[in-house]
C-alpha positions in Angstrom: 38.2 183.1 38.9 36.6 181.7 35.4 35.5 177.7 34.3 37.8 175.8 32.7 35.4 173.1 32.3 32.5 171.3 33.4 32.6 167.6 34.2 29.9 165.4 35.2 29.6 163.1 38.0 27.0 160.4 39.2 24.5 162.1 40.6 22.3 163.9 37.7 21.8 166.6 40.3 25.7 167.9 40.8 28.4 169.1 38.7 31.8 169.4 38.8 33.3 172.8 38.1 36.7 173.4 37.0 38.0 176.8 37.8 41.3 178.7 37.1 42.0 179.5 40.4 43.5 176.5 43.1 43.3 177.0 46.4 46.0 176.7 48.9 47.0 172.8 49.9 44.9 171.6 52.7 42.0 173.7 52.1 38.6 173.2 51.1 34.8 174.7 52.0 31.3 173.2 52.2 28.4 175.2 52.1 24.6 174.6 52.4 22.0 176.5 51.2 20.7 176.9 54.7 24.1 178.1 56.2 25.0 181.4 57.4 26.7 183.2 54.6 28.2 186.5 56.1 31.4 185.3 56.2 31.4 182.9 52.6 33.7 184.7 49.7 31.7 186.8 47.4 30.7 184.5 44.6 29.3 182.0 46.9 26.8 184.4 48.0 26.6 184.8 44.7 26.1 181.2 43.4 23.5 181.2 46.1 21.3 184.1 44.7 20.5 181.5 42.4 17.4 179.6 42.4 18.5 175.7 42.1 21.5 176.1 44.1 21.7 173.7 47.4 25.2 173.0 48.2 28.7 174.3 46.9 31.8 172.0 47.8 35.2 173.7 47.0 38.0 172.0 46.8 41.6 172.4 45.3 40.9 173.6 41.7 37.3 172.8 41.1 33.6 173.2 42.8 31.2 170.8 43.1 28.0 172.6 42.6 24.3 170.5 43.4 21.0 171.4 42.7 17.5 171.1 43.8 16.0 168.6 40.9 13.2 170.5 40.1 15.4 173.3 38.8 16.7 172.3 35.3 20.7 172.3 34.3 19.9 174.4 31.3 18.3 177.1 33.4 21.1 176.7 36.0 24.3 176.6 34.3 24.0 179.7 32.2 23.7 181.7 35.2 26.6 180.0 37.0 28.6 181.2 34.1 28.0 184.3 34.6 29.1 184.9 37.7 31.5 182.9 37.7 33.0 183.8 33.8 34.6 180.8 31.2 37.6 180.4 29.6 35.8 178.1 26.8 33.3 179.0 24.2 29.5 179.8 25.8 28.1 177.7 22.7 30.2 174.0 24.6 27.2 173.4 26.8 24.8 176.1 26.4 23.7 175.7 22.5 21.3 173.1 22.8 19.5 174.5 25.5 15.9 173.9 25.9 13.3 176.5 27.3 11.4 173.8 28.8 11.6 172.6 32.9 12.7 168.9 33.0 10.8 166.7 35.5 13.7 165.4 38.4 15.7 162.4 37.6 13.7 160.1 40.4 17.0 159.7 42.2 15.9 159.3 45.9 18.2 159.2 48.6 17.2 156.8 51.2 18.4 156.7 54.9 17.4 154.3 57.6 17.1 155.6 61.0 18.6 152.7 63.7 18.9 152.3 67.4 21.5 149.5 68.1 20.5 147.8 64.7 16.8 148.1 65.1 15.2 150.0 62.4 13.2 153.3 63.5 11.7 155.1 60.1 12.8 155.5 57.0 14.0 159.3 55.5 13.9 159.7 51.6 15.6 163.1 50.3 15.1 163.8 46.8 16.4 167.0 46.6 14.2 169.1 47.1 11.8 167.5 49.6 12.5 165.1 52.5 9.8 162.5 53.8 9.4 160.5 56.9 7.9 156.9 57.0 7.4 154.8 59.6 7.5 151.4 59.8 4.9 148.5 61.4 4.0 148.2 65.0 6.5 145.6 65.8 9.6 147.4 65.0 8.0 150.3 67.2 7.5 147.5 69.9 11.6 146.3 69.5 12.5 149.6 70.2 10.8 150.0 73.5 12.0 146.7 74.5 15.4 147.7 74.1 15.2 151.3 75.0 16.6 150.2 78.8 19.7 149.3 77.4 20.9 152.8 76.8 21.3 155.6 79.0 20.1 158.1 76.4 18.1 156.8 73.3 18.2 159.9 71.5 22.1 160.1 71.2 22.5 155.9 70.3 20.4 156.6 67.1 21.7 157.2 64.1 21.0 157.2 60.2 22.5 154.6 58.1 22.3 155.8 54.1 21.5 153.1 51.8 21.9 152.6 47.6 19.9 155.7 46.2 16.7 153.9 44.7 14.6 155.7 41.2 11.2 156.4 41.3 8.3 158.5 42.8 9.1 158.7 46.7 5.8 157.1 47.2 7.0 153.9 44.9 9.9 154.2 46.6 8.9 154.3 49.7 6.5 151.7 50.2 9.0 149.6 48.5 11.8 150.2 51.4 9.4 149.6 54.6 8.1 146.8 52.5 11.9 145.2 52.1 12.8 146.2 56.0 9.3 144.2 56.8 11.1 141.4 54.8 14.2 141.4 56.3 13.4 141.9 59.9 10.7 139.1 60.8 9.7 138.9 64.4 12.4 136.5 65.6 15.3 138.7 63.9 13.5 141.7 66.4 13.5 139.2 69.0 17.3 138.5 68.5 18.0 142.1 68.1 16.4 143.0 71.0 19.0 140.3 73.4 21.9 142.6 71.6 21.1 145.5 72.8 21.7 145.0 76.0 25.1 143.4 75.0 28.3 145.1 74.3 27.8 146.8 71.4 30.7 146.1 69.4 30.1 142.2 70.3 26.8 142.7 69.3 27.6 144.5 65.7 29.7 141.5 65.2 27.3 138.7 65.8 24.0 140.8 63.8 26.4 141.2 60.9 26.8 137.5 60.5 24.1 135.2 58.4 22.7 132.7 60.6 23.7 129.7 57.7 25.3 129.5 54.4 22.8 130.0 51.9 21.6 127.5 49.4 20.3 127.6 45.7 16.8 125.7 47.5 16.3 129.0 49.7 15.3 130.9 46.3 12.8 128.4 45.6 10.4 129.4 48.7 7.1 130.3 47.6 7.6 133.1 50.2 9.2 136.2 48.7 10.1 137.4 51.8 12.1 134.1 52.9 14.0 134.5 50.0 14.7 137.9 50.2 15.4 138.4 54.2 18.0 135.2 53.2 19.6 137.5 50.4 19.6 140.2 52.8 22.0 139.1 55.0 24.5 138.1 52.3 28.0 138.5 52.1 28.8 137.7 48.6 31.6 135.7 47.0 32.9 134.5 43.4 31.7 131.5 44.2 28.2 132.7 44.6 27.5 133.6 41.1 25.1 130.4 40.3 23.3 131.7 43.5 23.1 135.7 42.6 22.3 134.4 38.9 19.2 132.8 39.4 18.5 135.5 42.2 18.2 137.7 39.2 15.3 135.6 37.4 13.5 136.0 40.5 9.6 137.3 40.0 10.1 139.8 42.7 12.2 143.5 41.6 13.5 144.0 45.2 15.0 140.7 44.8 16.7 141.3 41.4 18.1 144.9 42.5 19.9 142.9 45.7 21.2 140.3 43.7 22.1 142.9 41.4 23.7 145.5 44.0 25.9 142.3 45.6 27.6 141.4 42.2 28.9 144.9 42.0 30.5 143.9 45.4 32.4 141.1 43.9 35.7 143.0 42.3 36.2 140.5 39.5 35.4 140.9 35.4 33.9 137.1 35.8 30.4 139.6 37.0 30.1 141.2 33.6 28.0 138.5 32.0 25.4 138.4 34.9 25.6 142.8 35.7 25.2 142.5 31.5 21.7 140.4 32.2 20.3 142.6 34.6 21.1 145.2 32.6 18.4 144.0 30.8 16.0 143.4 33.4 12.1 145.0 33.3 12.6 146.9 36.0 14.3 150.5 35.2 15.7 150.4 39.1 17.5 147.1 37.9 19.0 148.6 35.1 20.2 151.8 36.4 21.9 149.6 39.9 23.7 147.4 37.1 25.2 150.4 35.2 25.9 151.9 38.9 27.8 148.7 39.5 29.6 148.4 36.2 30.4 152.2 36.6 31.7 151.4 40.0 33.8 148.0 39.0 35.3 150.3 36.1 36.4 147.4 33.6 36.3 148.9 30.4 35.7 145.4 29.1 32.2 146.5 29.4 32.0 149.5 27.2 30.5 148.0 24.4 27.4 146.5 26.3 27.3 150.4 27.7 27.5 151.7 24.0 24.3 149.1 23.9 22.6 150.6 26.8 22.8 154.4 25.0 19.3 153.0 23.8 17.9 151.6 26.8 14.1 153.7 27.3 14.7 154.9 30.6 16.5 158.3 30.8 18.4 157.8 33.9 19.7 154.2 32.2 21.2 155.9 29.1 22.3 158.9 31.6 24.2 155.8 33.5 26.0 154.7 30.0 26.8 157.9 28.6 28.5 158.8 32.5 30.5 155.3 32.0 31.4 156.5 28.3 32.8 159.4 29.7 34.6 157.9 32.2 36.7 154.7 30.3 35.1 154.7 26.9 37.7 154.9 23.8 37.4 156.0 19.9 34.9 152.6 19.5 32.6 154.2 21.4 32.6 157.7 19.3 29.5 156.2 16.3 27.3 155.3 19.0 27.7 158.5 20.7 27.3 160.8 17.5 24.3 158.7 16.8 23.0 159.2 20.3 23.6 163.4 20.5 20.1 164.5 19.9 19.0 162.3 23.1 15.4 164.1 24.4 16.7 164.3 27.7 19.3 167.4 28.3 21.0 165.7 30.9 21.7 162.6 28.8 22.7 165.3 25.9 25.1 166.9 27.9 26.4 163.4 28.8 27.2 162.3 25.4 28.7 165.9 24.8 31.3 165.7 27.1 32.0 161.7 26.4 32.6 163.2 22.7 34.6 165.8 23.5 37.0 164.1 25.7 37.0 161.1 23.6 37.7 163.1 20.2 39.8 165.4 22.3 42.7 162.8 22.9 41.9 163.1 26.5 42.8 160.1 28.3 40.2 158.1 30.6 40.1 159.1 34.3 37.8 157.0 35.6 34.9 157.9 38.1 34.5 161.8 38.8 34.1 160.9 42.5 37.1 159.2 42.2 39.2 162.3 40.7 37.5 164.5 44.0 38.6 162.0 46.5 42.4 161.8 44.9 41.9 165.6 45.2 40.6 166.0 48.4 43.4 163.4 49.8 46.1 165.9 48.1 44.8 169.0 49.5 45.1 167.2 53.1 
């Protein structure tokens, strides 16, 4: 088995690997680096001996390969090469290599731990280190009130992933509890706590729903957290653009990243110009949800703000625009790319690189990488 190619996808800490070799229809593997091994084919126990790699995901005719952040692509990838040999030229993504150890991306994953809709703690993952956080004396007061409502506790909990947030896990972590503190004032506890000892699918039905229609006056409160537990419990239309637009000139980041994250739930190019705005915001964690969302929509009526964004200052924002490039941009998109090929950052580099290639290459648009793995994965099954 040898690389064909490597692709990018959204997360700065995986790669998809294209290999010569398919497997048969219906099959795929998934392997942690924690798992027992004895059994794995040879060059996964291989790929393991590694240091970086946490996770191998094969599938059809490709692996998806992550790493631990703190262990740099251009330490990583050489070695993956050679065990696993290439069919292209060593110098593709190898040449520019740096000797240096980049710093992770600050992609944190973030995972709420609930029992019957009742936040617990918080669990951030970045990688390579998981944290714990728990949240204000209340929430620890719901839970005991509504613990009689289920035969076993430990079995009705469960871990709900959110968006990934950027930053420090400290930033990012205060910054969570500080939103679930927002969104779940006493009386929503209060209300919570009635549900639980409802039927549960009733009860799911009922939390889910706002409590009223919101209003452009509710974003006036001098109360940041009245504006955004109102947001919070949003379910967005077209029709709510004048509402999610002004959301985004709000003073408070948390605020500006919801309204943000909610236009990327509304499937229509009439978005752009407001996802465009934030992608302009002060906060980095704006930015980098708007390109998410404009990644996600996929209208490639957006490529030339994305070509824009190749300059943005923050290193996971360009990462975001050179990823979209790749994905849907065309030849317009080829000056700004040559112009943006000696990026600091390798990961951005190696971005650009393979928008350049593909672009220059003739090779049409596929759209999101995780995109191409599910189509795959739904084949193989």
């Amino acid at each position: 088995m040898k690389i064909v190619s490597i692709e990018p996808t959204p997360s700065p800490h995986s790669m998809k690997i294209n290999v010569n070799e398919s497997l048969p229809a219906g099959e795929n593997y998934n392997y942690n680096e924690k798992d027992n091994l004895e059994d794995a084919p040879s060059y996964v126990k291989q790929l393991f001996a590694i240091e970086g790699v946490k996770n191998i995901y094969r599938v059809v005719d490709f692996i998806a390969l992550a790493r631990n952040p703190k262990t740099a692509w251009e330490e990583l990838l050489p070695k993956v090469r050679d065990v696993l040999g290439t069919e292209e030229p060593t110098e593709n993504l190898t040449a520019e290599m740096q000797q240096k150890k980049e710093d992770a991306f600050g992609e944190i994953k973030v995972f709420i731990q609930l029992f019957r809709g009742i936040p617990m703690q918080v669990k951030l993952e970045d990688g390579s280190e998981e944290k714990r956080i728990g949240l204000p004396e209340r929430f620890s007061q719901a839970i005991m009130e509504a613990s009689p409502a289920s035969p076993n506790v430990i079995m009705d909990r469960k871990w709900v992933e959110q968006h990934p947030r950027y930053g420090t896990m400290e930033e990012v972590g205060e910054e969570v509890v500080e939103e679930l503190s927002a969104s779940y004032d006493q009386d929503r506890l209060d209300e919570l706590v009635k549900l639980a000892f409802e039927d549960q699918e009733t009860a799911s039905s009922q939390e889910a729903k706002p409590e009223k229609q919101l209003s452009l006056e509710i974003l006036d409160d001098p109360n940041w957290k009245v504006r955004y537990a109102a947001l919070d419990r949003f379910d967005p239309t077209p029709s709510d653009l004048p509402l999610l637009d002004k959301a985004l000139n709000d003073e408070k980041s948390s605020i500006r990243r919801l309204a943000t994250a909610y236009l990327g739930m509304i499937e229509d190019p009439e978005v752009l110009p407001y996802l465009y705005k934030a992608l302009k915001d002060k906060s980095v964690t704006v930015r980098r949800t708007a390109g998410d969302c404009i990644s996600d929509l996929g209208f490639k009526e957006a490529t030339s703000q994305m070509i824009t964004t190749l300059s943005d200052p923050s290193r996971i924002v360009r990462w975001r625009a050179a990823m979209f490039l790749y994905e849907l941009g065309d030849e317009t998109a080829i000056p700004a790319l040559e112009a943006a090929a000696d990026d600091p950052e390798f990961e951005v580099r190696m971005q650009i690189k393979l928008a350049l290639e593909r672009i220059q290459g003739g090779e049409e648009a596929k759209g999101s990488v995780w995109h191409q793995m599910t189509q795959a994965t739904q084949k193989a099954d």
